[in-house]
N, C-alpha and C positions, 0 to 999 in steps of 0.2 A: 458663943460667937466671939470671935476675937475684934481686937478694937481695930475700929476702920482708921485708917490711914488718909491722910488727903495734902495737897499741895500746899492748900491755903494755911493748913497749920502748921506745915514740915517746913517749905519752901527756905525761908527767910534762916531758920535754926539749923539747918543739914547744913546751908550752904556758906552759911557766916566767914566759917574758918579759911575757905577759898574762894571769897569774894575776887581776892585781887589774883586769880587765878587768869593766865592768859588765856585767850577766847578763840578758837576754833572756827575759821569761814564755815567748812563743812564737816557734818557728821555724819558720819556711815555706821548704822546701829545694824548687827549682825545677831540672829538667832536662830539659835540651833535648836528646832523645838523637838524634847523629851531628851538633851544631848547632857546627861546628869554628868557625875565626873567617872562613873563608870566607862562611859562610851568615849571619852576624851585619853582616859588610861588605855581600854583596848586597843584601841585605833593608835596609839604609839606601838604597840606589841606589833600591831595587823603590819605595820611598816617599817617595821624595825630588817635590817640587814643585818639576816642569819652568819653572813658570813664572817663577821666582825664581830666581836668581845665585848663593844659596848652597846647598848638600845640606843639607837640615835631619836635624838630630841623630834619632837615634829612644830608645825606651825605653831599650837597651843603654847607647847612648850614656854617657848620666848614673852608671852604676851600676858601668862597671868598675874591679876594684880590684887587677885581676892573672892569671896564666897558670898552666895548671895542667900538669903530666905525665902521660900516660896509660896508661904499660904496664903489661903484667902480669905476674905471677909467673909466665914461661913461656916456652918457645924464641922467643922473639919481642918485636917492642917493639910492636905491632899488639894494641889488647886487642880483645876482643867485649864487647857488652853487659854479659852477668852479670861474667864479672871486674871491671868496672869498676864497675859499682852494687854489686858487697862490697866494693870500694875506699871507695867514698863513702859506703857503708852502715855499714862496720864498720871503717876505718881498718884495714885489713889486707890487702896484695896478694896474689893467688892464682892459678888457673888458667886459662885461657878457657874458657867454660860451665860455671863454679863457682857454684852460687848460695849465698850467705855458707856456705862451709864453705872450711876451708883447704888445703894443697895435700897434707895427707894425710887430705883429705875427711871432718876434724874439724868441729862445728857453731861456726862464727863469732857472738857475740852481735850483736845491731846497733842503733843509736840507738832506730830505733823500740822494740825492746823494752824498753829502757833506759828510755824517756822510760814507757813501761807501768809496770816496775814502780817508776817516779817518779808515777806519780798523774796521769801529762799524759795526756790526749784526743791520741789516735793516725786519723791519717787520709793514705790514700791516694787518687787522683785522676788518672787517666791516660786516655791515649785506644786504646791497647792493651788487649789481655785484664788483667785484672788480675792473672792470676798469670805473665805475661810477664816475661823476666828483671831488667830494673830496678825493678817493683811488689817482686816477688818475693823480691829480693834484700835487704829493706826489713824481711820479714815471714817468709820458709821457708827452707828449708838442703834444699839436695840438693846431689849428686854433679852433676847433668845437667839443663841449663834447659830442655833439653823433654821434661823427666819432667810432663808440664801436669796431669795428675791427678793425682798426689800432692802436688806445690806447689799443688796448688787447698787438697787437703785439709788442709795445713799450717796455712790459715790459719782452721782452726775448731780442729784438732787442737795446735796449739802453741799450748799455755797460758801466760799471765803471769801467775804467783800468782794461778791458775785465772782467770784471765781471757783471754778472745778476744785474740787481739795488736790486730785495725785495729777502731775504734771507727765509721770512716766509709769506706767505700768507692764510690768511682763510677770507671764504665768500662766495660770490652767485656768478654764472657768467659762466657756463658750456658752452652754447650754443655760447659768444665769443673766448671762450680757443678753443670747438673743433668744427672744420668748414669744412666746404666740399673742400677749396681754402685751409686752414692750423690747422694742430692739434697740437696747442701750448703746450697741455699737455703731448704729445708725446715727444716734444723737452725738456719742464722740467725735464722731466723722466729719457732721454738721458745726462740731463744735471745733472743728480743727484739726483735729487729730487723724495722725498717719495711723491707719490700723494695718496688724498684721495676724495672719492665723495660720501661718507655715514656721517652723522653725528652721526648718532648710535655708527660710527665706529672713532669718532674724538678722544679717549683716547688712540686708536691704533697708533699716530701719533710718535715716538720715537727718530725724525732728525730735524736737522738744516742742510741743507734747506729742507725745504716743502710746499706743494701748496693741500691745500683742498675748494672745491669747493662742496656746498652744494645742490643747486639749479640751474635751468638754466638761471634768472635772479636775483631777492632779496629772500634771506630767505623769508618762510610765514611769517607775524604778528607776534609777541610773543603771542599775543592773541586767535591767531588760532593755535597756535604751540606750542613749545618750549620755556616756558616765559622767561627764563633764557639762554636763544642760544648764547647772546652775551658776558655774563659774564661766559657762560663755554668755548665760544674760547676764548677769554682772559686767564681765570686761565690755559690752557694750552700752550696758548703761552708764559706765563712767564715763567710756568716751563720748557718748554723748552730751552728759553730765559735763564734761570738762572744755568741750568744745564752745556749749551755753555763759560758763563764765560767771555766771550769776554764781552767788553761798547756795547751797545745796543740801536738803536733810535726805537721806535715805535709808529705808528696812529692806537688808535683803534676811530673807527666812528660810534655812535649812527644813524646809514644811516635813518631808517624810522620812527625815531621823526617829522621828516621832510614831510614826506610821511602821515601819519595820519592827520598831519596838514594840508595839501592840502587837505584831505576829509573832513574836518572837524569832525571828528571822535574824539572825546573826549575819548572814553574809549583805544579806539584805542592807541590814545595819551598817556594816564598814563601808558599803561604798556609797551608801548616802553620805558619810561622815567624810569621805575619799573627797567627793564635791563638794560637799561645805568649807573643810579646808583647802582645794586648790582655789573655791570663791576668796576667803581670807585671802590668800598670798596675792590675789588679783586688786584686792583692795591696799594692800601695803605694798604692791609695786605702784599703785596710783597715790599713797600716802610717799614714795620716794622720791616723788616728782611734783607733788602738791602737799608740801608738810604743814602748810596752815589748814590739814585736815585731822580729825579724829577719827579713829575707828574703835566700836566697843561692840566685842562680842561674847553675849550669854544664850541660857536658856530659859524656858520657860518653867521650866518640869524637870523630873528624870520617867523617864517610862520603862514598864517591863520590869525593875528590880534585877537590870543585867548582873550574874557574878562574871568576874574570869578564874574559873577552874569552879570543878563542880563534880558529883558522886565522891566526895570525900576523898580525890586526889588533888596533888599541888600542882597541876599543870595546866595550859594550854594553850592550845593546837590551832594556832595562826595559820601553817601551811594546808591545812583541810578545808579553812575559810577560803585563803586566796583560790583552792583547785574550785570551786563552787561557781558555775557562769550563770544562772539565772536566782531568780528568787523560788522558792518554794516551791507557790502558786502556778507557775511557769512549766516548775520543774512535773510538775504533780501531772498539770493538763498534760506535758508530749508525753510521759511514763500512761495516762487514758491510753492514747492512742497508739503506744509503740506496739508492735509485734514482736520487738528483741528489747526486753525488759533492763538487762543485762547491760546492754549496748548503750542504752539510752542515757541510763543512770550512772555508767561509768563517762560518759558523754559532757554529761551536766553539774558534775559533781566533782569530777575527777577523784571519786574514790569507790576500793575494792567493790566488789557483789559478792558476799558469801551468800553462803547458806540461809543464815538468820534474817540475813537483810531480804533474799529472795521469799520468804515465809513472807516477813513481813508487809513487805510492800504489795504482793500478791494477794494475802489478803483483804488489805486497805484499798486495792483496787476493787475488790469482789463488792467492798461494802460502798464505798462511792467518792467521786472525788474530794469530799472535803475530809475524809479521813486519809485518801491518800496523801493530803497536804501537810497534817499534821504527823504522818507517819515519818515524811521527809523531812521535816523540819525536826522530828524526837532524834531521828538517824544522827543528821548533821549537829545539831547540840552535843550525841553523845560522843560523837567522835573528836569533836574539838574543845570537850570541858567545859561548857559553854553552861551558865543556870540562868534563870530567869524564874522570878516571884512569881509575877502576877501578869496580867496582860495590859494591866492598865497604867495609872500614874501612880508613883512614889511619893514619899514628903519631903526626900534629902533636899539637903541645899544644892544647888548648883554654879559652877565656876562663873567668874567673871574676869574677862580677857580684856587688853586696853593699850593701845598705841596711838603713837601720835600726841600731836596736841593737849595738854589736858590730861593724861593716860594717868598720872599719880593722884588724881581726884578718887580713884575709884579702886584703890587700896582697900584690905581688910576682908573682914566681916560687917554686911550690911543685910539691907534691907531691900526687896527689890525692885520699890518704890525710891529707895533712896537715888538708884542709877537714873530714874524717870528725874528726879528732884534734879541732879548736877546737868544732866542732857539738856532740863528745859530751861534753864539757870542762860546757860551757854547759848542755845535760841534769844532766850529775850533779850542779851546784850547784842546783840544785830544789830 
């Protein structure tokens, strides 16, 4: 087991050196959950203009300011989600599926609440359920991150000097907010809060506090939806963030970067990454107009074990990703249903049908759709050089990004506790 990490012993020694470090009204803590540096290099390829001689830089680009470590307090150096959002949440290493409680399933305090009973406007933003283990991690304490009903209800139930912890919520998550045992949304409502559950209807949103809930668990894919879902609740929670006036902490979370990476979905993958970074630039054109703010964004994990280039050639094939309009999954179901196999797949993919591909796919149809899915997702990997390990999480370290206010705090090689230690440093001089 590696040695547990904690606030109370780090806090005061991490932060010594930049005590007289200027302090930040607001912080906007950005993550890109399973976005290892893998998926940060791709995603420069993915948008790189073929036409030009040089790969033009992307948002990442500009903002890195160092590498983080990610294990956990656990037989293992592999975290999951929730250990690593109580890393980043509360400066304290813990167990895999800890949500901020520590390894003897104590309640972990965490920035966000900090920054509560500091007087800051607390706001969460993600494209997962919101009480998914990174939201979660932010705002509830359990033993177990798919306790989803009780981490819903934590977040009416856990008071900050009788106040609600999230001031602003947007994301997925309908079917734990309302239950047949308790309709949490009912109590937001009662409690103030503008509720919304259309996203059509997310620019109707006009308060602090508010709770929008898009879906009954994750938003669809960007790919199958809304490629920009995550960078338009962002751009309005800062205006409403900015309108409020008040210091401000907020998480917005690239939720299914992380999720594509478990499919192994490559295209899947870039335009999750597509909206995570047009969210960033959303947050540093509000960083250009409010520069007594910070922005820092990491990840929690790397997922998948993405390579770029793969079968023992040195290439790949970004224009095969971009011809790709759905996910897999998507792709798999209309190729069920099509009568023109052919048609469909040149349709959804924008690449050839030979021979091999028609064997293929027609077989994977014959056996059922979940081998069709995998049949379309082996296609598209092999045509774009695309590898991928495992399904799961990795141990690498992951990037840490940093503008704004404060941005040279978070230089180097650390720790990913250490980012939770300078964030909440920053908080408590409020």
């Amino acid at each position: 087991m590696k040695p547990t990490f904690s606030l109370a012993a780090l806090s005061f020694a991490s932060f010594f050196a930049s005590a007289d470090a200027p302090t930040p009204k607001n912080i906007i803590y950005m993550i890109g959950d399973g976005m290892g540096p893998a998926y940060t290099t791709a995603y420069r390829y993915y948008q790189d203009d073929p036409s030009t001689a040089a790969v033009e830089a992307t948002v990442f680009d500009s903002m890195l300011t160092g590498m983080a470590h990610t294990y956990p307090d656990d037989d293992t150096v592999v975290t999951d989600s929730a250990a690593a959002a109580t890393a980043l949440a509360t400066a304290t290493k813990t167990y895999n599926g800890a949500v901020s409680v520590d390894a003897q399933k104590q309640k972990l305090k965490t920035m966000l609440e900090i920054a509560k009973e500091k007087g800051m406007t607390t706001a969460l933003v993600v494209t997962s359920q919101i009480n998914h283990a990174t939201p979660a991690s932010f705002t509830a304490h359990n033993e177990a991150r798919y306790n989803y009903d009780a981490i819903a209800n934590d977040y009416i139930d856990n008071k900050i000097n009788g106040k609600l912890p999230v001031d602003l919520m947007l994301g997925g998550g309908t079917q734990y907010f309302i239950r047949e045992d308790r309709n949490l949304v009912n109590e937001f409502i009662a409690a103030g809060y503008q509720y919304s559950d259309s996203f059509a209807q997310l620019e109707q949103i006009e308060q602090v506090p508010a709770l929008g809930l898009y879906a009954a668990k994750g938003l669809p894919f960007a790919l199958d939806s809304d490629p920009l879902r995550l960078s338009k609740m962002a751009h309005k929670a800062l205006s409403l963030l900015e309108q409020n006036e008040q210091p401000f902490f907020m998480m917005i979370e690239g939720s299914q970067i992380d999720w594509c990476g478990h499919a192994n979905d490559i295209a899947c993958t870039m335009a999750e990454m597509h909206d995570f970074a047009e969210a960033i630039k959303v947050a540093k054109d509000f960083i250009a107009k409010n520069p007594d703010t910070l922005l820092v964004v990491t990840a929690d994990h790397s997922t998948g074990g993405l390579t770029i280039g793969a079968k023992g050639q040195r290439k790949w094939q970004a224009d095969v990703i971009k011809g790709v309009q759905a996910t897999a999954e998507v792709i798999a179901e209309r190729l069920m249903t099509s009568d023109n196999m052919q048609e469909q797949w040149q349709a959804d993919t924008g690449m050839a049908y030979t021979k091999d591909h028609e064997v293929l796919l027609t077989h994977a149809k014959q056996v059922d759709e979940e081998a069709l899915v995998l049949t379309v997702k082996k296609l598209i990997n092999e045509a774009s050089f695309t590898g991928w390990t495992t399904s799961d999480h990795t141990g690498v370290d992951v990037q840490v990004f940093a503008h704004g206010v404060g941005r040279e705090q978070f230089n180097g090689s650390q720790n990913n506790v250490d980012i939770a230690i300078k964030l909440i440093s920053f908080i408590n001089k409020q």
